[in-house]
C-alpha positions as CSV (number, residue, x, y, z in Angstrom):
1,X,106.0,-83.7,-17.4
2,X,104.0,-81.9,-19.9
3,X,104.0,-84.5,-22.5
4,X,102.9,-87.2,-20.4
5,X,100.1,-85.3,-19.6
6,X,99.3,-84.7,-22.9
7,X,99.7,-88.4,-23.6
8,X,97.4,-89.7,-21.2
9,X,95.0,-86.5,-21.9
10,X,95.4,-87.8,-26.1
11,X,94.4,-92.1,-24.9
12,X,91.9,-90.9,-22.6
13,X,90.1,-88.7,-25.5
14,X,90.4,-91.6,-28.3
15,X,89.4,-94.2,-25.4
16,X,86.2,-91.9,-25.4
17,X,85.4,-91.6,-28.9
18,X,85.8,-95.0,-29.6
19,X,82.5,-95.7,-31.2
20,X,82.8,-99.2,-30.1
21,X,83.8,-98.8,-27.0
22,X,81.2,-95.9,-26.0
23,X,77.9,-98.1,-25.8
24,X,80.1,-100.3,-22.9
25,X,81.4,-97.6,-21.2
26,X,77.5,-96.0,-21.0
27,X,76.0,-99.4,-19.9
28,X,78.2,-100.2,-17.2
29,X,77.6,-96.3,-16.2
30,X,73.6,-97.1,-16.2
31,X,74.1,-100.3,-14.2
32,X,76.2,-98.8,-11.5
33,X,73.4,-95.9,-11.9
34,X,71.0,-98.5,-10.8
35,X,72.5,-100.2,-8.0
36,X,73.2,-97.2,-6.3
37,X,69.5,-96.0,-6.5
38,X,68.7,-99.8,-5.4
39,X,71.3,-99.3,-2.5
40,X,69.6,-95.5,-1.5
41,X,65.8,-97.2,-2.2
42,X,67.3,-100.0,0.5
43,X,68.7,-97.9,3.0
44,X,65.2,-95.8,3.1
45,X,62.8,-98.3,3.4
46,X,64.9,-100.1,6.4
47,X,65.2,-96.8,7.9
48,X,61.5,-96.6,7.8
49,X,60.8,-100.1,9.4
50,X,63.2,-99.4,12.1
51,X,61.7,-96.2,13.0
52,X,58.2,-98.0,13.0
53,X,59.5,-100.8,14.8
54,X,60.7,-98.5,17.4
55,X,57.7,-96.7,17.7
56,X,55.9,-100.2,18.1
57,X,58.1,-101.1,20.9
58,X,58.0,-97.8,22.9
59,X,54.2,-98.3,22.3
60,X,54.9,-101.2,24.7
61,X,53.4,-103.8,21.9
62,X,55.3,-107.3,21.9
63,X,54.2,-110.6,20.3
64,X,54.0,-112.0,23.9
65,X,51.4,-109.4,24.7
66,X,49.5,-109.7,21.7
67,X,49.4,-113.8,21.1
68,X,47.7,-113.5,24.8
69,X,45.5,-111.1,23.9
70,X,43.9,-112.9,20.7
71,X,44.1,-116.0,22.6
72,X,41.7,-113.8,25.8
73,X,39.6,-112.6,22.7
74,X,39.0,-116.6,21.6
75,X,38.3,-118.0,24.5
76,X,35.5,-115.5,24.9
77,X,34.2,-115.4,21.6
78,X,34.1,-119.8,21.8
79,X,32.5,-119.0,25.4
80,X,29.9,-116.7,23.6
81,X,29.1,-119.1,21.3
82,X,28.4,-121.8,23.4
83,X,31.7,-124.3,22.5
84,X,33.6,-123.4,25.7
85,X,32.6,-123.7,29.4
């Protein structure tokens, strides 16, 4: 049991100081580095949008309400201005 061990312990430690295969090995590391911090970057900002998008509908504020309110504002500011009766 103790020699296999060693065995795989021996390939494992030349697999690492392959010279050739070390600049690989640390590239692949970087790119799984940055997808992570992508993934983490992701997950915050949506967290962020929900929680204001929750906070926008407890505030009672839907498109409904405001496409009738700039429409109200329009109307009066055309009335104001003399192009609506």
């Amino acid at each position: 049991m103790a020699g296999a061990v060693r065995k795989i312990y021996a390939k494992l430690s030349d697999f690492l100081k392959n010279r050739r295969g070390s600049p690989l090995l640390e590239e692949g590391m970087l790119i799984a580095l940055a997808v992570m911090t992508l993934a983490v970057v992701f997950s915050i900002v949506l967290g962020i949008l929900g929680g204001i998008q929750k906070a926008v509908e407890d505030a009672g504020f839907t498109t409904d309400n405001f496409m009738s309110s700039l429409n109200d504002l329009w109307s009066k500011i055309l009335a104001f201005l003399g192009f609506q009766t």
